[in-house]
C-alpha positions in Angstrom: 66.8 175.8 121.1 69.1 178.0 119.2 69.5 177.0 115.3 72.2 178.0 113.0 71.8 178.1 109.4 75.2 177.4 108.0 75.5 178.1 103.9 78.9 177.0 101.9 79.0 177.8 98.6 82.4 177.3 97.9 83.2 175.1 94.7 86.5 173.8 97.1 84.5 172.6 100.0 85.5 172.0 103.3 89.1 172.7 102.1 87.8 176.4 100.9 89.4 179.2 103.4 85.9 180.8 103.7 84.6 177.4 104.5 87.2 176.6 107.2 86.5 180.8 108.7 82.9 179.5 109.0 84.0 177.0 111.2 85.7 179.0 113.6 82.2 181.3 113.4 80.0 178.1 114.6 82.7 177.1 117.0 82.2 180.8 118.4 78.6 180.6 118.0 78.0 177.2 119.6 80.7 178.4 122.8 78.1 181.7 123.2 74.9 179.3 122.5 75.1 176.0 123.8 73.5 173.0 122.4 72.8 175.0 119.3 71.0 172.8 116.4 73.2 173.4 113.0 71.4 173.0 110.0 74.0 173.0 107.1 73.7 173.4 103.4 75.8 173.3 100.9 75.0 175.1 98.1 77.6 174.3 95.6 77.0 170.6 95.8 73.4 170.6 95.9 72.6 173.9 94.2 68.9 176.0 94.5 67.3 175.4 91.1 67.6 178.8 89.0 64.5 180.8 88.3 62.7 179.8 85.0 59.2 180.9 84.0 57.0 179.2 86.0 58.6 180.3 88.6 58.7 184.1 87.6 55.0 183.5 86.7 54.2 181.5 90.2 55.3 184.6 92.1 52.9 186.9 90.7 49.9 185.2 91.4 47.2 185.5 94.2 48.9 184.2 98.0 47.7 180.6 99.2 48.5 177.4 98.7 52.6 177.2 97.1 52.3 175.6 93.7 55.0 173.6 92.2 57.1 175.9 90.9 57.6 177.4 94.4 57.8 174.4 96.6 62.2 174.8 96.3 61.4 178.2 97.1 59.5 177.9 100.4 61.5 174.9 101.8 64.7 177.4 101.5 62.8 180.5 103.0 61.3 178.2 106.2 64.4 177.2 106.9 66.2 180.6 106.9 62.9 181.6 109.1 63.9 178.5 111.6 67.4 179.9 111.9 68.0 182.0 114.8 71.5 182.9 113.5 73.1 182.8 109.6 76.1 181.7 108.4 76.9 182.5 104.2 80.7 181.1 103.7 81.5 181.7 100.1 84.2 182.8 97.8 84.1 185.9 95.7 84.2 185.1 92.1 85.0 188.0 89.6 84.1 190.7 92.1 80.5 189.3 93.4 79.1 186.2 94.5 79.2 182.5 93.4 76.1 182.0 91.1 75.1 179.0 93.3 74.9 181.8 96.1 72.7 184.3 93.5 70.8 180.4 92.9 69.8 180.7 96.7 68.6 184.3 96.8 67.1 184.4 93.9 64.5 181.6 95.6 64.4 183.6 99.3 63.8 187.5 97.9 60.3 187.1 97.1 57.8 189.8 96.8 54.6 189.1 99.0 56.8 186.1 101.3 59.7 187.7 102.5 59.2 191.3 101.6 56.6 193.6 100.7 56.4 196.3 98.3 55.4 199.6 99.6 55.3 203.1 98.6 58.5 203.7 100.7 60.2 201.0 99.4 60.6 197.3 99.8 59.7 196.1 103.5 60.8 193.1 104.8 59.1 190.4 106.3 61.1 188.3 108.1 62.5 188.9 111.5 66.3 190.3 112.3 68.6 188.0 113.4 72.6 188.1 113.7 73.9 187.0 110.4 77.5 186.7 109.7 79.0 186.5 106.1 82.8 185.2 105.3 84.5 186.0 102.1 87.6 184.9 100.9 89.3 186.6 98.0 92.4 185.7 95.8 93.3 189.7 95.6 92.2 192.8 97.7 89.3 194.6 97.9 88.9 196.4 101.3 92.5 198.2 100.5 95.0 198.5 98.5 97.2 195.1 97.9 100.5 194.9 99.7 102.5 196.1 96.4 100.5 199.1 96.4 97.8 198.2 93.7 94.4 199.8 93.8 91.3 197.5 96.2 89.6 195.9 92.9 85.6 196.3 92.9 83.9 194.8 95.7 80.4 194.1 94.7 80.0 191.0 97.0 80.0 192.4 100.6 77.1 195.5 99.6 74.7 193.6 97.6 74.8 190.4 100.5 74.1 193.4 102.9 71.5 194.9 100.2 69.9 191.3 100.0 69.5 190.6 103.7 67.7 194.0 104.2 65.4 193.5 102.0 64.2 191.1 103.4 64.9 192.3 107.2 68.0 191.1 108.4 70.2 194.3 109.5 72.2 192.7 112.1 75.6 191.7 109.5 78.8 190.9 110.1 81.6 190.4 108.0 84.6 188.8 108.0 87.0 188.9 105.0 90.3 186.7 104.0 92.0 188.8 101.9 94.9 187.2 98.8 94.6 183.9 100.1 96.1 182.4 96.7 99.2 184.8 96.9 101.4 182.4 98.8 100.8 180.6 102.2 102.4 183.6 104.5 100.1 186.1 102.7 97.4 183.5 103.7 98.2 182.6 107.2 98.1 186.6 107.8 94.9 187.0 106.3 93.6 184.3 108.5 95.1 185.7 111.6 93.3 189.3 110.4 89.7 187.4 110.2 90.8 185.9 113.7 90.9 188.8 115.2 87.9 190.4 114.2 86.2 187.5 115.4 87.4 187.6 118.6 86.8 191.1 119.2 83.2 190.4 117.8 82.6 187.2 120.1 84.9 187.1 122.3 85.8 184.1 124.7 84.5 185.4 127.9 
């Protein structure tokens, strides 16, 4: 059976644009893989513990049995290795990702578990799967705004990418909502834009 790992890390919830995107993703997902199993997590009301010292300490040591301070850890990596297919709705906050998001990877990028440090670079560990990442911005960052104002930094969509590499996961795509707090028409467009994309990346056939 197929299983999708579905991630919100929206502060707004199910109300959150990216949050409602995802949706339309699993509803995609589930019509190209029927009877799909969702697993669902939501990170901002039940945030990953943030790394401390025992847990920077834990890493480091010799492989075998998980201690304590890695027991979070390895329940979040199994379940990204159980999912056949990943889901990350979140918001960008101040030009990169929701620190309950940074929470989550901060416990799944770990050296000697889901990548390995080589003399080439970091190698990972896991295997590739399709993974599909929905951002939802209050201003502009793939363009310029509609006034003409400069894109503002984007540091969300390449570290995500960087992130999922690392620890093998190539296959990403991205769907971006773009000035969804400047006014419901300048919403309902950027929705219809993410739409599209979707539809020409899984279409309805």
């Amino acid at each position: 059976m197929t299983t999708i790992l579905h991630l919100r890390c929206s502060p707004r919830g199910a109300d959150a644009f990216s949050s409602r995107m995802a949706e339309e993703v699993i509803a995609r997902l589930l019509h190209h893989h029927a009877g799909a199993e969702i697993v669902f997590r939501d990170l901002s009301a039940q945030p990953p513990p943030l790394v401390d010292a025992g847990f920077s300490a834990a890493i480091l040591g010799p492989p075998g049995e998980v201690p304590q301070a890695l027991v979070a850890s390895e329940a979040l990596i199994r379940e990204l290795e159980a999912a056949d297919l990943l889901v990350i709705a979140t918001p960008m906050h101040n030009y990169c990702v929701p620190a309950v998001l940074k929470a989550w990877v901060d416990q799944i990028v770990r050296i000697h578990r889901t990548f390995a440090s080589t003399p080439g670079g970091k190698v990972g560990k896991l295997r590739d799967r399709p993974a599909w990442l929905v951002v939802a911005s209050g201003g502009w960052f793939t363009g310029p705004g509609p006034s003409g104002a400069p894109a503002q930094a984007d540091f969300l969509t390449p570290y995500v990418r960087a992130v999922l590499n690392t620890i093998g996961i190539f296959d990403l795509h991205i769907l971006t909502l773009e000035g969804v707090t400047r006014g419901a028409e300048i919403a309902e467009a950027a929705v219809a834009k993410a739409r599209a994309a979707l539809d020409r990346a899984l279409p309805l056939v």
